[in-house]
mmCIF file of the N, C-alpha and C atoms, coordinates in Angstrom:
data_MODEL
# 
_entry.id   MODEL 
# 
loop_
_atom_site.group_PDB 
_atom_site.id 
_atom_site.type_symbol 
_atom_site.label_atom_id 
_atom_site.label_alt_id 
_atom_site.label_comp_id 
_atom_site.label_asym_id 
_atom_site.label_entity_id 
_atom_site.label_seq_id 
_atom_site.pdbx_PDB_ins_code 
_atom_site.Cartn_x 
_atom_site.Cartn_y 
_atom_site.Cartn_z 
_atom_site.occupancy 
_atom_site.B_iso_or_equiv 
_atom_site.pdbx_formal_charge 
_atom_site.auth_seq_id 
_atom_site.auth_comp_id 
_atom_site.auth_asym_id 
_atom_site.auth_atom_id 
_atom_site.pdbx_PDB_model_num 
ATOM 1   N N  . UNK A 1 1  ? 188.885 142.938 -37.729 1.00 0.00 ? 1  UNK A N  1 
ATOM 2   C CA . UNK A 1 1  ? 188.575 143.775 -38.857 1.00 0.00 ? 1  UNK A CA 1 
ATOM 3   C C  . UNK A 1 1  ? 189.200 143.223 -40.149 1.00 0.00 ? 1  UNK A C  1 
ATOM 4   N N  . UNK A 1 2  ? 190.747 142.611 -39.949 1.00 0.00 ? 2  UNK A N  1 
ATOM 5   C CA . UNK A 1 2  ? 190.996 142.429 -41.093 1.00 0.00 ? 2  UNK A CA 1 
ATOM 6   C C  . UNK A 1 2  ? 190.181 140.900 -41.957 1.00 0.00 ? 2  UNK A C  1 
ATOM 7   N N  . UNK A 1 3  ? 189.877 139.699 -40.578 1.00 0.00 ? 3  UNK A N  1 
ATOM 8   C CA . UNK A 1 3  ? 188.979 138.514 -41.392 1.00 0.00 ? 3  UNK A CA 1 
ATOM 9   C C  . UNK A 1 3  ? 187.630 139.532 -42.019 1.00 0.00 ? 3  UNK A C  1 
ATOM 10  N N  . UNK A 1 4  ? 186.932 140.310 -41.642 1.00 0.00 ? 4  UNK A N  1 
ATOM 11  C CA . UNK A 1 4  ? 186.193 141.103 -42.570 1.00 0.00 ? 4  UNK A CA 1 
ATOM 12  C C  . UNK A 1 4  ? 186.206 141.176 -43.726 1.00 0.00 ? 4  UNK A C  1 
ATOM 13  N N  . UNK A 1 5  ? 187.401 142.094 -43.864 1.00 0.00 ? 5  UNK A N  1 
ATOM 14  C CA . UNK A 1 5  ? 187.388 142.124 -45.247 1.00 0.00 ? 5  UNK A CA 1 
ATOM 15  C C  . UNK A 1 5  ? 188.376 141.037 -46.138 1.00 0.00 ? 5  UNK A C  1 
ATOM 16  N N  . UNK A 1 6  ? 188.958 140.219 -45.605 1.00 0.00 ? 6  UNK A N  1 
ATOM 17  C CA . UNK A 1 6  ? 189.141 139.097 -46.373 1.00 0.00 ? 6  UNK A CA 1 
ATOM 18  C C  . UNK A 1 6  ? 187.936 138.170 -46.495 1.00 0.00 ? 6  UNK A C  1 
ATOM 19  N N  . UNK A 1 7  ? 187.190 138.257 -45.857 1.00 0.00 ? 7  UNK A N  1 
ATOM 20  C CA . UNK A 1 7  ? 185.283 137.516 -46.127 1.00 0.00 ? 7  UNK A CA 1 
ATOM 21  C C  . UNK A 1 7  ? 184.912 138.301 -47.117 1.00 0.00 ? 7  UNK A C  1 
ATOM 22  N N  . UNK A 1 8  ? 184.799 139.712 -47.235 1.00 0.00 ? 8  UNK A N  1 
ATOM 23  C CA . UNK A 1 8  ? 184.025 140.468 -48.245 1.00 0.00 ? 8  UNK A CA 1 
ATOM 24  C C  . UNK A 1 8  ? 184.858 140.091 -49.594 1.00 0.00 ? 8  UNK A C  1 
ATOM 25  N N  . UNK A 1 9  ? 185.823 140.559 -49.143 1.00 0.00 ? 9  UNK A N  1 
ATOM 26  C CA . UNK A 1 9  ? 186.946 140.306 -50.575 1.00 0.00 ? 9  UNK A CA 1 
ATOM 27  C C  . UNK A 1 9  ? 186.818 139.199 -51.476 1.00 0.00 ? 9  UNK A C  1 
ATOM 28  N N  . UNK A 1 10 ? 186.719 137.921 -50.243 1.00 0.00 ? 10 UNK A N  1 
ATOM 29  C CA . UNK A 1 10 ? 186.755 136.840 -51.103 1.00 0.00 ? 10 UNK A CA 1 
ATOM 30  C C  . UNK A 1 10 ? 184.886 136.189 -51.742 1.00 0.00 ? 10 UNK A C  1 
ATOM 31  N N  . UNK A 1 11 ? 184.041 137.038 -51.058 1.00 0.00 ? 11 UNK A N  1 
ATOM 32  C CA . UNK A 1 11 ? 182.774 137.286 -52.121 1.00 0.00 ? 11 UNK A CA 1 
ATOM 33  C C  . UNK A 1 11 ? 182.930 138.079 -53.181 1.00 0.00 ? 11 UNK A C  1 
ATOM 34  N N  . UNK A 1 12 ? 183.895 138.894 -53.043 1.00 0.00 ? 12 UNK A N  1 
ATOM 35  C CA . UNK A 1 12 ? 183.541 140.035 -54.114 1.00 0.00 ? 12 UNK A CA 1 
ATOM 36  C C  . UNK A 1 12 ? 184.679 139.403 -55.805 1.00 0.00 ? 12 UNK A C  1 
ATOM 37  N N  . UNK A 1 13 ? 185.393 138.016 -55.187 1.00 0.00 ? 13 UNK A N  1 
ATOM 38  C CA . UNK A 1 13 ? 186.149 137.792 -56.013 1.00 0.00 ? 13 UNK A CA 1 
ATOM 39  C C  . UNK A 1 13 ? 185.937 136.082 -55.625 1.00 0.00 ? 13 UNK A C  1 
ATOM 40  N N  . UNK A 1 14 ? 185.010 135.864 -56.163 1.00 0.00 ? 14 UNK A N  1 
ATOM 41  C CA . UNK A 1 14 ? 185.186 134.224 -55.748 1.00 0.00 ? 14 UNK A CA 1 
ATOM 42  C C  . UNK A 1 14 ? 185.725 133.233 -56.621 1.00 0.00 ? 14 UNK A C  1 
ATOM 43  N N  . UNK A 1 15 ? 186.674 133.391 -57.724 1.00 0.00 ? 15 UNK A N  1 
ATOM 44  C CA . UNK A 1 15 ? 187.732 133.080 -58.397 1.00 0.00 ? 15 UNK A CA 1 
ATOM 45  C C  . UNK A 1 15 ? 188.673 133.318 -57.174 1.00 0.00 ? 15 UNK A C  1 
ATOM 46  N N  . UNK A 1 16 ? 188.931 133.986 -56.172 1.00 0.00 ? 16 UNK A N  1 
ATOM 47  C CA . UNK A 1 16 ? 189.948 134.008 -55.615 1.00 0.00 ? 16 UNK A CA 1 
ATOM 48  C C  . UNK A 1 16 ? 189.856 132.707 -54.463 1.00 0.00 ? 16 UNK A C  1 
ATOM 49  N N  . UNK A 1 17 ? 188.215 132.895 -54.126 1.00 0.00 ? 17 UNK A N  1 
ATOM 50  C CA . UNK A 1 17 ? 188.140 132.119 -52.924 1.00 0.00 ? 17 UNK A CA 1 
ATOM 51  C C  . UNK A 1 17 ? 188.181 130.450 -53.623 1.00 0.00 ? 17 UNK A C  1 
ATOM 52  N N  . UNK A 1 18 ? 187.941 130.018 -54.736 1.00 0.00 ? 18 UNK A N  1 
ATOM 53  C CA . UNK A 1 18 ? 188.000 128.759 -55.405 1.00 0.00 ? 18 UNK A CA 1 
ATOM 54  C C  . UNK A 1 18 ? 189.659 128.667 -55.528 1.00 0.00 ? 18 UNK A C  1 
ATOM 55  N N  . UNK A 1 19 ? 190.763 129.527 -55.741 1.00 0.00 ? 19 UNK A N  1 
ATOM 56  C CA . UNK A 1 19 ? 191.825 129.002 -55.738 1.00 0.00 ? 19 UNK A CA 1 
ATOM 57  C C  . UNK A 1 19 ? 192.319 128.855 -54.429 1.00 0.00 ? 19 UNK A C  1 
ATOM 58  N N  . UNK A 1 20 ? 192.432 129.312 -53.436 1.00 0.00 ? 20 UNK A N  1 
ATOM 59  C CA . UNK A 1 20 ? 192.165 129.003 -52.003 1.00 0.00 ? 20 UNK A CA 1 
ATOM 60  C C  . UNK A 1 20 ? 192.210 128.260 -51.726 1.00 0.00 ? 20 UNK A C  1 
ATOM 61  N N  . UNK A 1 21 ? 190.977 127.597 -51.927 1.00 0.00 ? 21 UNK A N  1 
ATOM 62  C CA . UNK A 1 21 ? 190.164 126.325 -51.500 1.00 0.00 ? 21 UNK A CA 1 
ATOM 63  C C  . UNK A 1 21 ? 191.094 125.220 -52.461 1.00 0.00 ? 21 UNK A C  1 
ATOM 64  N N  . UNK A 1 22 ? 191.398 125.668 -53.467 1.00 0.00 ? 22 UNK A N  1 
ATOM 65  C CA . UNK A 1 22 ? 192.583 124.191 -54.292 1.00 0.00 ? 22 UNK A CA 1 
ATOM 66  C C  . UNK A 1 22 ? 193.843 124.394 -53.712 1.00 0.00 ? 22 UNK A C  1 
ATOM 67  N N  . UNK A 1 23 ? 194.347 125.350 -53.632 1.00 0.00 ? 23 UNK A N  1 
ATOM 68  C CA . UNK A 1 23 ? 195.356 125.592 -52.488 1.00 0.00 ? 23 UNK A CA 1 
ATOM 69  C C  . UNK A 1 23 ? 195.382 124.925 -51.123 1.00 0.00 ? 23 UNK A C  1 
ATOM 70  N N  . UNK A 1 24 ? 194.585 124.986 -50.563 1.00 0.00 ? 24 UNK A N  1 
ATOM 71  C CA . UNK A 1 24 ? 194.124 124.222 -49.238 1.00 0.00 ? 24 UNK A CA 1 
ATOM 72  C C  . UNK A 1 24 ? 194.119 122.877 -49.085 1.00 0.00 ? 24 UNK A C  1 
ATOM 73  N N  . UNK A 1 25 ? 193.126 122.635 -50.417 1.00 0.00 ? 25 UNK A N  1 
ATOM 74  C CA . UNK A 1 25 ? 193.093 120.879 -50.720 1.00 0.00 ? 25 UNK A CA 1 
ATOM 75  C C  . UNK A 1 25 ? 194.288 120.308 -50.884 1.00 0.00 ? 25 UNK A C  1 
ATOM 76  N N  . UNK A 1 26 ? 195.377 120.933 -51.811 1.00 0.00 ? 26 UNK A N  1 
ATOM 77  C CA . UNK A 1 26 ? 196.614 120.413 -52.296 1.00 0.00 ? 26 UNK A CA 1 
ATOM 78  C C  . UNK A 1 26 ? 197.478 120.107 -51.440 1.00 0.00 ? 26 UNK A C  1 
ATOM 79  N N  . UNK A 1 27 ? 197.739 121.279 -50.980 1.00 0.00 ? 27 UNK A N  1 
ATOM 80  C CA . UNK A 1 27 ? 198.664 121.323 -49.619 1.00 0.00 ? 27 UNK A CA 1 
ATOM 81  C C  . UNK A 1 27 ? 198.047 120.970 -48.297 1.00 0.00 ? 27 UNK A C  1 
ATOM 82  N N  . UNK A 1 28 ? 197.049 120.820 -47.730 1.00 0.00 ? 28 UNK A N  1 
ATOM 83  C CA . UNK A 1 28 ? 196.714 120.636 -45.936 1.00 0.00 ? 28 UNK A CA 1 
ATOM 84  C C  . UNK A 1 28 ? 195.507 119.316 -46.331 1.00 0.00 ? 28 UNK A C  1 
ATOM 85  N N  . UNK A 1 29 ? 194.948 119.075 -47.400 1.00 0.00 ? 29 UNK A N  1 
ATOM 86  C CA . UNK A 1 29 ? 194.169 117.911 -47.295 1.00 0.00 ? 29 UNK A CA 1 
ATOM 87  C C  . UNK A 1 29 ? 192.993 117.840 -46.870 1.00 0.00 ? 29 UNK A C  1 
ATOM 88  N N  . UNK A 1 30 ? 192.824 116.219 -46.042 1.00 0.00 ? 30 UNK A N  1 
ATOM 89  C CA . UNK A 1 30 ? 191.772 116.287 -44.877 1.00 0.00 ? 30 UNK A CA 1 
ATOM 90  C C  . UNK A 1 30 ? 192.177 116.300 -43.823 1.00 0.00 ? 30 UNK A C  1 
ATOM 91  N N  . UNK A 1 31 ? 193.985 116.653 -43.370 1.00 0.00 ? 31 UNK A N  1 
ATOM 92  C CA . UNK A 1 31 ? 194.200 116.254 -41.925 1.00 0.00 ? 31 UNK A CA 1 
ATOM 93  C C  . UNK A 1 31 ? 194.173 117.582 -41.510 1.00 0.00 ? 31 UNK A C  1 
ATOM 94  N N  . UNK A 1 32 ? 194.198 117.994 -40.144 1.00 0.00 ? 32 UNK A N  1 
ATOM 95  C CA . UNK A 1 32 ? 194.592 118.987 -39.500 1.00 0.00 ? 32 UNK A CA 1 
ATOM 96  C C  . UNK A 1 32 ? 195.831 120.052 -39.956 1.00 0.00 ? 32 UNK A C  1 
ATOM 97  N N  . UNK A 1 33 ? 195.459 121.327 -40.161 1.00 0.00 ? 33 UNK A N  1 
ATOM 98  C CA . UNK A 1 33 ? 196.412 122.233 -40.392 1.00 0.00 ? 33 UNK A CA 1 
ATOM 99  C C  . UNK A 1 33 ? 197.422 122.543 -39.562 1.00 0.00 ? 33 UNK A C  1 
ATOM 100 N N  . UNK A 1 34 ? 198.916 122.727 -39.788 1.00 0.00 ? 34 UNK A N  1 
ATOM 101 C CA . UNK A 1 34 ? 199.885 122.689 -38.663 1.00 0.00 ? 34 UNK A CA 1 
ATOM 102 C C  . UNK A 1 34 ? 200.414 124.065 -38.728 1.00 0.00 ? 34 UNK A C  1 
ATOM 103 N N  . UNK A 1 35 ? 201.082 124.982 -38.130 1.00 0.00 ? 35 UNK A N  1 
ATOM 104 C CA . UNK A 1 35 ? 201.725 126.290 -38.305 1.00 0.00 ? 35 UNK A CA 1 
ATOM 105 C C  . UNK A 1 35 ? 202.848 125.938 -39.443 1.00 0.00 ? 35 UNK A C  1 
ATOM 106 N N  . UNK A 1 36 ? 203.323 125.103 -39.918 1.00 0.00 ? 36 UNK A N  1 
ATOM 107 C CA . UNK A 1 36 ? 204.170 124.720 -40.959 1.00 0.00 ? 36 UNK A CA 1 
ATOM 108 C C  . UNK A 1 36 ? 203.317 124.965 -42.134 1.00 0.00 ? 36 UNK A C  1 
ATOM 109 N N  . UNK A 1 37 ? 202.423 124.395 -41.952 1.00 0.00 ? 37 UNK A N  1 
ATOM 110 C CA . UNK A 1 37 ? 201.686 124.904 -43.404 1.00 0.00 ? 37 UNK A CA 1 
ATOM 111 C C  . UNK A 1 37 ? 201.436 126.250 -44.199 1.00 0.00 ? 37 UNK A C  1 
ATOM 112 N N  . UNK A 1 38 ? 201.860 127.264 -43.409 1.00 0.00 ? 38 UNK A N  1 
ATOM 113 C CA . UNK A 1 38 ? 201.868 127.961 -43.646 1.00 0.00 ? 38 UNK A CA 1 
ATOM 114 C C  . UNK A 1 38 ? 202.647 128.578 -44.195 1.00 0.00 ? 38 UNK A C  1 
ATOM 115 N N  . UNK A 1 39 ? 203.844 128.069 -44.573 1.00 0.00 ? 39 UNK A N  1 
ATOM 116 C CA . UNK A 1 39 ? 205.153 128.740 -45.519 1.00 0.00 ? 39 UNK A CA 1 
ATOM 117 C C  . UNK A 1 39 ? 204.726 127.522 -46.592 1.00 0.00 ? 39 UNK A C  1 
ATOM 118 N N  . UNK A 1 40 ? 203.584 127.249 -46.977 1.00 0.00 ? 40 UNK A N  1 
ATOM 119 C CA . UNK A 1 40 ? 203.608 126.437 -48.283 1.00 0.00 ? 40 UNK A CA 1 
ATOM 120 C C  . UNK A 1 40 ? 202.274 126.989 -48.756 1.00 0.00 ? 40 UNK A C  1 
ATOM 121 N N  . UNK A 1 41 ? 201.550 127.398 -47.890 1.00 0.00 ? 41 UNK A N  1 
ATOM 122 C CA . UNK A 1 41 ? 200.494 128.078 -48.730 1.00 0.00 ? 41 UNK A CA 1 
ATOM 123 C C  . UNK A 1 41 ? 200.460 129.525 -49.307 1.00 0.00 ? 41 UNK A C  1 
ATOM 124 N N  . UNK A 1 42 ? 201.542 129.886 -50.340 1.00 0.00 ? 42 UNK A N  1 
ATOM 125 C CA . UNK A 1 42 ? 202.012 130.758 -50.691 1.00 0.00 ? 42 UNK A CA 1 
ATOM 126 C C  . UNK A 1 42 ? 200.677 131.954 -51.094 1.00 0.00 ? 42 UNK A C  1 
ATOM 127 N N  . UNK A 1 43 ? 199.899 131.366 -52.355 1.00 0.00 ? 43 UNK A N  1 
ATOM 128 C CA . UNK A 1 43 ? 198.630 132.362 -52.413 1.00 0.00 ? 43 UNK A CA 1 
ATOM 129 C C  . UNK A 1 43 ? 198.286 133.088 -51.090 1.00 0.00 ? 43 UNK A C  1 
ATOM 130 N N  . UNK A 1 44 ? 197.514 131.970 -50.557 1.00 0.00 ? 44 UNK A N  1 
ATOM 131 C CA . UNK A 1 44 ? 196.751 132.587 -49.351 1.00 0.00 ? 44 UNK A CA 1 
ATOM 132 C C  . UNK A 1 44 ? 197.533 133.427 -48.546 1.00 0.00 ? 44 UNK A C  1 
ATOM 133 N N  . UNK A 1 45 ? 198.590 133.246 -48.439 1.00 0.00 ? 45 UNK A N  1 
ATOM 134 C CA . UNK A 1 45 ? 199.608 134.640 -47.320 1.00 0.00 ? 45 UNK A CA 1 
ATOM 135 C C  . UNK A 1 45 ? 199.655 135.811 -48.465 1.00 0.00 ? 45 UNK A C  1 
ATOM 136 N N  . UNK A 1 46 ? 200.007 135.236 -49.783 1.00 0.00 ? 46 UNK A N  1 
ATOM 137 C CA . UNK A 1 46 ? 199.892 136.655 -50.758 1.00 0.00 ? 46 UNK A CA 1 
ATOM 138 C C  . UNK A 1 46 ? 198.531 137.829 -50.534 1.00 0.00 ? 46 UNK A C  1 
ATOM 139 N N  . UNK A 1 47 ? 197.389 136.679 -50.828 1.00 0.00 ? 47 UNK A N  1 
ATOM 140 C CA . UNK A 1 47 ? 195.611 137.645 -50.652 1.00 0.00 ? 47 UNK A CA 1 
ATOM 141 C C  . UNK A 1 47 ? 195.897 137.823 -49.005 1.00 0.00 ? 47 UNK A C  1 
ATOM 142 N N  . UNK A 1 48 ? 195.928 137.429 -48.263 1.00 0.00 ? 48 UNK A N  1 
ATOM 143 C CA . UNK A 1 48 ? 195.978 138.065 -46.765 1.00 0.00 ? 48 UNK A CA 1 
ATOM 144 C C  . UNK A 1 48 ? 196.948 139.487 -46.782 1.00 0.00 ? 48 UNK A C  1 
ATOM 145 N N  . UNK A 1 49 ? 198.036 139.420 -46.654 1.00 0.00 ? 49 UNK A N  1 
ATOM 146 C CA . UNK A 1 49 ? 199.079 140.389 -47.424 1.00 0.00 ? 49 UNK A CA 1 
ATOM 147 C C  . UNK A 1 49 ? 198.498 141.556 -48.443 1.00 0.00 ? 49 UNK A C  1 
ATOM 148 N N  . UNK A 1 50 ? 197.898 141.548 -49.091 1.00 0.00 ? 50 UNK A N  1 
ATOM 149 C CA . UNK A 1 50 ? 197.378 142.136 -50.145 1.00 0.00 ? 50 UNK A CA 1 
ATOM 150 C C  . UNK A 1 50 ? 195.383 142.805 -49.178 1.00 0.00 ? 50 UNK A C  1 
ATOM 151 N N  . UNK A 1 51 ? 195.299 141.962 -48.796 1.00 0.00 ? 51 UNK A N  1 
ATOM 152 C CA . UNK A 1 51 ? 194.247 142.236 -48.124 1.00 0.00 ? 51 UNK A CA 1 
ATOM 153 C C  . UNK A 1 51 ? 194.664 143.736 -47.040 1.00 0.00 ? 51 UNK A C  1 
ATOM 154 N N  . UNK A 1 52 ? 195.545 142.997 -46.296 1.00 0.00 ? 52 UNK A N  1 
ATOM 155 C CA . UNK A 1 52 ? 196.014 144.062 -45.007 1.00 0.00 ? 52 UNK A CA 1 
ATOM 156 C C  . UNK A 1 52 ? 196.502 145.480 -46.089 1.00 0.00 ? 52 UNK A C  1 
ATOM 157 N N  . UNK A 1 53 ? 197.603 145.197 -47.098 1.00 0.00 ? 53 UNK A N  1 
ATOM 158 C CA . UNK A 1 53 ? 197.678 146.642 -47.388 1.00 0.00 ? 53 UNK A CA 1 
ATOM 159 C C  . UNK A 1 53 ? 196.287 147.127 -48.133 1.00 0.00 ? 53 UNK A C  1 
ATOM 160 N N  . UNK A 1 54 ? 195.740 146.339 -48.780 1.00 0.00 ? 54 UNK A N  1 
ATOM 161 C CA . UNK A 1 54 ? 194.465 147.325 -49.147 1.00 0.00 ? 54 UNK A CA 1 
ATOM 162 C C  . UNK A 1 54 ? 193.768 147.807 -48.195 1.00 0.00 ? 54 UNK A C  1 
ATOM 163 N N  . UNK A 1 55 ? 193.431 147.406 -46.899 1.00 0.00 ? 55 UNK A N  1 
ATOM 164 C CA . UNK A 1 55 ? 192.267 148.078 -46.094 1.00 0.00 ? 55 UNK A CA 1 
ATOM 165 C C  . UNK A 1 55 ? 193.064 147.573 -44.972 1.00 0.00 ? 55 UNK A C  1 
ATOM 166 N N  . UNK A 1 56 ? 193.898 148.372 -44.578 1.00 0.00 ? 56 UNK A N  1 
ATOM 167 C CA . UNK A 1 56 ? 194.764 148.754 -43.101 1.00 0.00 ? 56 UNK A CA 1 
ATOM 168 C C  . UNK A 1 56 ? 193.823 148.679 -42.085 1.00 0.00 ? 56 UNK A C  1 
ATOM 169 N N  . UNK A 1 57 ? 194.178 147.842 -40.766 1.00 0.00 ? 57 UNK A N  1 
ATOM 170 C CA . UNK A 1 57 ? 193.002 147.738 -39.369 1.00 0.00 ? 57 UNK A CA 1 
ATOM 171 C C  . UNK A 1 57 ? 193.847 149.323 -39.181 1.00 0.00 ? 57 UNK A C  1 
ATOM 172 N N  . UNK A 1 58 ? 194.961 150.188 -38.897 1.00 0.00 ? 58 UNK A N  1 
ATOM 173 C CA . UNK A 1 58 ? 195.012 151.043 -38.522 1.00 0.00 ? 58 UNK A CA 1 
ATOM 174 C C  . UNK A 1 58 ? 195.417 152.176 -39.516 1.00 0.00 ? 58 UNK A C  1 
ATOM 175 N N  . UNK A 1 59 ? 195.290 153.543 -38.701 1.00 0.00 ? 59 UNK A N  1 
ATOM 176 C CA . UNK A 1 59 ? 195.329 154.366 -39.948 1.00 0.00 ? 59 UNK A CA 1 
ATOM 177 C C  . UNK A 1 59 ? 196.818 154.457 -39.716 1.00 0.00 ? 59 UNK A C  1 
ATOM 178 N N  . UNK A 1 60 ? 197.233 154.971 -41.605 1.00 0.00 ? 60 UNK A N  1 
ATOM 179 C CA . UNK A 1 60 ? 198.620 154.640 -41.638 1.00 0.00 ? 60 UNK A CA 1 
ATOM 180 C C  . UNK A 1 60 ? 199.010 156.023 -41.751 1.00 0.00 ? 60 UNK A C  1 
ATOM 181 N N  . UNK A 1 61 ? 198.242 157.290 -41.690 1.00 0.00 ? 61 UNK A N  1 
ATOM 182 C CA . UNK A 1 61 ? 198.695 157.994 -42.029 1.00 0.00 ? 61 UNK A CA 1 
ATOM 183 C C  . UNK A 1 61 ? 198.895 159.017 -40.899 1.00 0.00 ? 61 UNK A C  1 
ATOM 184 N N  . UNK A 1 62 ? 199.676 159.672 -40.692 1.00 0.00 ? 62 UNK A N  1 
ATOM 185 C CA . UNK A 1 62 ? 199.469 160.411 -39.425 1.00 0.00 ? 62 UNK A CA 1 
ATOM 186 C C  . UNK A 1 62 ? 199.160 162.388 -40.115 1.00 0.00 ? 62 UNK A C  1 
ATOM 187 N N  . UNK A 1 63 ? 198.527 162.626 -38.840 1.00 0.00 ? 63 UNK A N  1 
ATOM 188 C CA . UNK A 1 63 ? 197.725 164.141 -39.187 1.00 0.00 ? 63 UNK A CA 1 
ATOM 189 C C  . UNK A 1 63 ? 198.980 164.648 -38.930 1.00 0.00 ? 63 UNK A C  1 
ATOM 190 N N  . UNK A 1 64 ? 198.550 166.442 -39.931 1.00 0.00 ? 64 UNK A N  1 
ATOM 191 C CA . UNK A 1 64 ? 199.957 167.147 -40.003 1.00 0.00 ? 64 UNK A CA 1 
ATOM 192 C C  . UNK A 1 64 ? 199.226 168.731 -38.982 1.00 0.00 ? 64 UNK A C  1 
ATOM 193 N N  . UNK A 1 65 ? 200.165 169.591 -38.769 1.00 0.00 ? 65 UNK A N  1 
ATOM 194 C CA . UNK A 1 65 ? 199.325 170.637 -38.082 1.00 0.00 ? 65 UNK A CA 1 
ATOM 195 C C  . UNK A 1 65 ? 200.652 171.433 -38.603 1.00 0.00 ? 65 UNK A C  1 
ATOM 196 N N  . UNK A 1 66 ? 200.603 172.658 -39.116 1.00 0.00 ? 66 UNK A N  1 
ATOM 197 C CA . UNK A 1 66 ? 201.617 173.481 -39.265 1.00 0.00 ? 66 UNK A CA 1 
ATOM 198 C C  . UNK A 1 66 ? 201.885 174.038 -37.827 1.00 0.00 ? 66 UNK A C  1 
ATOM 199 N N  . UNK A 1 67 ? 203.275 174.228 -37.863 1.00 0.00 ? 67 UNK A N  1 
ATOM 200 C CA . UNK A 1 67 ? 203.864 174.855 -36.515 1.00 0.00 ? 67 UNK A CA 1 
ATOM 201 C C  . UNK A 1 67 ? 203.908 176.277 -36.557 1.00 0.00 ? 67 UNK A C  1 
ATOM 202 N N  . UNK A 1 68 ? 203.694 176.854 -37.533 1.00 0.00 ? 68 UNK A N  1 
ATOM 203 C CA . UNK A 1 68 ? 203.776 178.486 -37.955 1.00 0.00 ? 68 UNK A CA 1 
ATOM 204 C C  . UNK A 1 68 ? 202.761 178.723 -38.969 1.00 0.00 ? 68 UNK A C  1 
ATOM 205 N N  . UNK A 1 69 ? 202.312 180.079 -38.821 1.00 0.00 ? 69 UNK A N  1 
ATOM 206 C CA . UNK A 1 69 ? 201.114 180.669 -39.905 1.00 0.00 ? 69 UNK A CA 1 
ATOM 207 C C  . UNK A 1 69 ? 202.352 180.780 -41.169 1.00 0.00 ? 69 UNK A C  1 
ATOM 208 N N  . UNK A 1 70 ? 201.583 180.370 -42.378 1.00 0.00 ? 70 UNK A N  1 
ATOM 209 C CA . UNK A 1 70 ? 202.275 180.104 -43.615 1.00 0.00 ? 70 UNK A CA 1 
ATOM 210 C C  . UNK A 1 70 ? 200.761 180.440 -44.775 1.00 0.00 ? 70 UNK A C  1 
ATOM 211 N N  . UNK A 1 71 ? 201.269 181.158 -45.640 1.00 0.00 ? 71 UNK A N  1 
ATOM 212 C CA . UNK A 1 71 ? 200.813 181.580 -46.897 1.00 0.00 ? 71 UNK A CA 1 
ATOM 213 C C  . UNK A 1 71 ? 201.127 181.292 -48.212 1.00 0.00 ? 71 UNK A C  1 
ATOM 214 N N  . UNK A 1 72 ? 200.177 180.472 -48.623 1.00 0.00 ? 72 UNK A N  1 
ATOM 215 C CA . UNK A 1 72 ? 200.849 180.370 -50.194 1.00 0.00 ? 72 UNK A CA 1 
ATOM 216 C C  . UNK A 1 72 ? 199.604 180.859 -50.812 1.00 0.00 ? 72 UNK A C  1 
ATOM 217 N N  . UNK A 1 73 ? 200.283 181.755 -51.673 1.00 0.00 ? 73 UNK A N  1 
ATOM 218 C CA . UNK A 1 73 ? 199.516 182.422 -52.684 1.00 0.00 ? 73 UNK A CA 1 
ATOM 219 C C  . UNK A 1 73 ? 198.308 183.048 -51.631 1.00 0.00 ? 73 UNK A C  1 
ATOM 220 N N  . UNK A 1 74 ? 197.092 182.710 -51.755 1.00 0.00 ? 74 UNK A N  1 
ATOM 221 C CA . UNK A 1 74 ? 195.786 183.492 -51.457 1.00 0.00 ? 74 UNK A CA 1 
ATOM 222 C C  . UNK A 1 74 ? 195.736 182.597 -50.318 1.00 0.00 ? 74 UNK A C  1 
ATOM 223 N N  . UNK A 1 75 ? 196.079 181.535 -50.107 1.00 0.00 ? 75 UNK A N  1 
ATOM 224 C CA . UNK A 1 75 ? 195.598 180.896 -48.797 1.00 0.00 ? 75 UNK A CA 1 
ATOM 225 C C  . UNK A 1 75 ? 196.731 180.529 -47.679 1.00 0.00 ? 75 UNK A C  1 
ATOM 226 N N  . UNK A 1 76 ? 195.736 180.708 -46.981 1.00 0.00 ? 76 UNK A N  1 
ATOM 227 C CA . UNK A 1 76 ? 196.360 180.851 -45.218 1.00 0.00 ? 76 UNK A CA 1 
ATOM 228 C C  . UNK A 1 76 ? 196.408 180.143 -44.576 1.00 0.00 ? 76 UNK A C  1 
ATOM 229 N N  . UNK A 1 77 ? 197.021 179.322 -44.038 1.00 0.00 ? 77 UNK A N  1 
ATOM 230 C CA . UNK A 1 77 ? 196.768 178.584 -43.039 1.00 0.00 ? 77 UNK A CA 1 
ATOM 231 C C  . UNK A 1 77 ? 197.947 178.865 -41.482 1.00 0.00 ? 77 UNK A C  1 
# 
């Protein structure tokens, strides 16, 4: 879910996906990408990062249920 919307995202902003892509070139080249590369490709962990908190794979919020009938003002719950 979350490559989703980092695909949509980066159509919906393709100034983002062109710095990326110079990001990529600069740092990883034409050779093979290593797990090291990845503490140098600073952007791209930022928009991933930024991606996940904008559109969470899970919900972050948890449901509330009152434990007792409570009244404020005109309404009841």
């Amino acid at each position: 879910m979350t490559f989703q919307w980092i695909m949509l995202l980066m159509v919906k902003y393709p100034e983002m996906q062109k710095r990326m892509r110079h990001e990529i070139d600069s740092v990883i080249g034409d050779r093979m990408a290593v797990h090291d590369d990845r503490n140098h490709c600073h952007f791209i962990n930022a928009f991933i990062t930024e991606t996940m908190r904008f559109r969470s794979v899970a919900p972050v919020g948890v449901f509330h249920k009152n434990l007792i009938s409570t009244k404020i003002g005109i309404y009841l719950r």
